[in-house]
C-alpha positions as CSV (number, residue, x, y, z in Angstrom):
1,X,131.3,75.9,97.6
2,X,131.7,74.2,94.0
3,X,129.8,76.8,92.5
4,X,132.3,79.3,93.8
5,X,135.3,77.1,93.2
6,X,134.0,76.7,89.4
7,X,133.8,80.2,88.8
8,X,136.8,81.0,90.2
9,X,138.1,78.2,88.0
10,X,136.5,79.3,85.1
11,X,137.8,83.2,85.5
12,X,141.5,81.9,86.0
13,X,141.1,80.7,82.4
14,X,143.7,77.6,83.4
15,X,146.2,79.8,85.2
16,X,148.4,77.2,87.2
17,X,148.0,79.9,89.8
18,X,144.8,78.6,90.5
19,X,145.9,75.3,91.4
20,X,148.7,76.3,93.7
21,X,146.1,78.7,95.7
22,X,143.5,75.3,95.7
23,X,146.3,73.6,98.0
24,X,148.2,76.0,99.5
25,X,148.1,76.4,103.3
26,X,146.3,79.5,105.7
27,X,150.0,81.6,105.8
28,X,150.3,81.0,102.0
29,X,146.7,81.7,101.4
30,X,147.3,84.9,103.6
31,X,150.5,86.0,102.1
32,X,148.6,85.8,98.3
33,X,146.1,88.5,100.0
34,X,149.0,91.2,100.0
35,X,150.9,90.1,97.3
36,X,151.2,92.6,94.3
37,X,149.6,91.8,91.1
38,X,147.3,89.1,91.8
39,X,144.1,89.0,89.8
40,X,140.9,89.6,91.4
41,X,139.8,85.9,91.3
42,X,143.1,84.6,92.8
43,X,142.2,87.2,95.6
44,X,138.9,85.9,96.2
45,X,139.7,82.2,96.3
46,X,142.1,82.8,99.0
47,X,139.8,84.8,100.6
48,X,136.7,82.8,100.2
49,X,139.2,79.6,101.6
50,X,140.5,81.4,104.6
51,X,137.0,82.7,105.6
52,X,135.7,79.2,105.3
53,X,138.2,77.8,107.1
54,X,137.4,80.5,110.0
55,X,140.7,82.2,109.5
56,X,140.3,86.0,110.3
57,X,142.8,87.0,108.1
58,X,140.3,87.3,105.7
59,X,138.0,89.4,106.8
60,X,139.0,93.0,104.5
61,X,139.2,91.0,101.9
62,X,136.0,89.4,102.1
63,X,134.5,92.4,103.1
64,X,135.7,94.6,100.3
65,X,134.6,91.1,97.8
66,X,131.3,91.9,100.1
67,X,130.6,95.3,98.4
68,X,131.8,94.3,95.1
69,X,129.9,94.9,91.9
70,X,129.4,91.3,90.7
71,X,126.6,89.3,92.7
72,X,128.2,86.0,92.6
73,X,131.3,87.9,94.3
74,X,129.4,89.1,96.8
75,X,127.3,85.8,97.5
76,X,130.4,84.0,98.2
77,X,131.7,86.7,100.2
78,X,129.0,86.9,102.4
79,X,128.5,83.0,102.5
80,X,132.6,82.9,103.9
81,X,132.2,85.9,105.9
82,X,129.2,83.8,107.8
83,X,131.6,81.2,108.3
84,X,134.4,83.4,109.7
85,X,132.8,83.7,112.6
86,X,134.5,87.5,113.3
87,X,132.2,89.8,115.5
88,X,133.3,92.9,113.1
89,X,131.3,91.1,110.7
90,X,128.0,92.1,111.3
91,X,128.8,96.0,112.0
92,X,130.6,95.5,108.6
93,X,127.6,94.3,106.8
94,X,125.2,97.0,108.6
95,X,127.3,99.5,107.0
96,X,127.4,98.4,103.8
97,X,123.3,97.6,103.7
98,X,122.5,101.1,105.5
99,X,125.2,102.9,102.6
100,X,122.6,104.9,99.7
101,X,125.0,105.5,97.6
102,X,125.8,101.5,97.7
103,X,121.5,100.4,97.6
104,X,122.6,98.5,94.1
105,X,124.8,96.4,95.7
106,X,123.1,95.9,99.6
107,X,121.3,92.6,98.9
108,X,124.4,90.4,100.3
109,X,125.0,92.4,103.0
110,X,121.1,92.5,103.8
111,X,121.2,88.4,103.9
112,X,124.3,88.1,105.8
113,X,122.9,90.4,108.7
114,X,119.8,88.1,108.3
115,X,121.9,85.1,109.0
116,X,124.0,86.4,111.4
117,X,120.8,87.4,113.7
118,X,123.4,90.2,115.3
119,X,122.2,92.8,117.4
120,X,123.0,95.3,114.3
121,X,120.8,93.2,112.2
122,X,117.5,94.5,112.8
123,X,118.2,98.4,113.0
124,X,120.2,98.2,109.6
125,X,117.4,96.4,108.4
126,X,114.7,98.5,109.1
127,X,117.1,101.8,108.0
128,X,117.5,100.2,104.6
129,X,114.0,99.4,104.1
130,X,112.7,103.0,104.8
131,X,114.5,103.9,102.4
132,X,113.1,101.6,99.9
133,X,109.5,102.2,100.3
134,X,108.8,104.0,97.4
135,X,106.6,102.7,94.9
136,X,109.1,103.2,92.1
137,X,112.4,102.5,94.2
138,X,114.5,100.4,91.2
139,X,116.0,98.4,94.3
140,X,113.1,96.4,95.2
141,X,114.7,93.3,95.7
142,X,116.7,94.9,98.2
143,X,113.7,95.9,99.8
144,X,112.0,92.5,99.7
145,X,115.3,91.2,100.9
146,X,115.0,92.8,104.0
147,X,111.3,92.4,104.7
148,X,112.0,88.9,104.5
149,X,115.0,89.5,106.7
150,X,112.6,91.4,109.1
151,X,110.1,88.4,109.5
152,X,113.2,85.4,110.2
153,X,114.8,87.7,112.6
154,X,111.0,88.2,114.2
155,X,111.7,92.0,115.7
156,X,108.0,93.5,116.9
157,X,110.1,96.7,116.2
158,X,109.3,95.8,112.5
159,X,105.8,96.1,112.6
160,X,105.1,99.7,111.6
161,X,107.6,99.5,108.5
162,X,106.0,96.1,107.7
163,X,102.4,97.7,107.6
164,X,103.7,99.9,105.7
165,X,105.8,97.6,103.2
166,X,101.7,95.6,102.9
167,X,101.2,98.3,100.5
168,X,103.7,97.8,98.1
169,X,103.1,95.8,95.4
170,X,106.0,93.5,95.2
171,X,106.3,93.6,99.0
172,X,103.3,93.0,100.1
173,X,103.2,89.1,100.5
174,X,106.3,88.8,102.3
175,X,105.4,91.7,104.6
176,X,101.6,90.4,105.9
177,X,104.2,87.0,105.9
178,X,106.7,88.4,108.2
179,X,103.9,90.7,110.4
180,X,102.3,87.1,111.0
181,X,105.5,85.7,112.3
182,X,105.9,88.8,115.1
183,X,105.1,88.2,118.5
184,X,101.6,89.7,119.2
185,X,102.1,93.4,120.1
């Protein structure tokens, strides 16, 4: 949470804004999320704030912070979003993971459905990951994301993709790891 708070510090380049949205209160918090003109840092902190404090009034916000661009954006996002505790949070994060045109930006949303261990998880897992098998697929990290994703959530309908995953160079570890941790099949 101080990393987040720090950045967000940091990006408000000593706006007293900042300050007021550190202690204002849920309704405040929630009203800043619709006000017009707000920077994209004030946005998040008031997002990342409600969604910690379980508040669902967060949740577009935090998803749209979810599928953003910048990784530290998206960590935080996902890291309040797991807080929130709203069940439209993991079909949220299923689409954004199982999105080609969005690969680049899926290894958030990947984690989240990880931690969230939702009944979407697995089959948005294993659609991202076929996807990602190539040997030259720029978005191996994504990839390796979910293999790793794959062998916590401990699916036996992983297996075949996880053989296949073996071959893959910078896969390969994590996938004999995760096929180890699979209930005999």
């Amino acid at each position: 949470m101080n990393d987040v708070l720090e950045r967000l510090r940091a990006e408000a380049g000593g706006s007293p804004e900042y300050e007021v949205l550190l202690a204002a209160g849920p309704d405040a918090l929630a009203d800043s999320l619709t006000s017009a003109g707000l920077p994209l840092w004030a946005r998040e902190l008031a997002a990342y704030r409600l969604g910690l404090a379980g508040d669902r009034r967060a949740f577009e916000s935090l998803v749209l912070l979810l599928n953003h661009r910048d990784p530290p954006r998206c960590a935080a996002a996902a890291e309040a979003l797991a807080a929130l505790g709203d069940p439209r949070t993991a079909r949220a994060a299923a689409a954004l993971a199982t999105n080609g045109l969005r690969t680049a930006y899926a290894l958030q949303p990947v984690r989240l459905l990880t931690a969230l261990r939702a009944p979407e998880s697995v089959p948005a897992l294993l659609t991202t990951l076929s996807r990602l098998l190539s040997p030259n697929d720029p978005y191996w990290r994504v990839a390796l994301a979910c293999v790793e994703g794959l062998g916590a959530l401990g699916d036996p309908r992983a297996r075949e993709l996880l053989t296949r995953a073996q071959s893959h160079p910078r896969l390969a570890v994590a996938a004999t790891t995760a096929l180890r941790g699979l209930p005999p099949g």
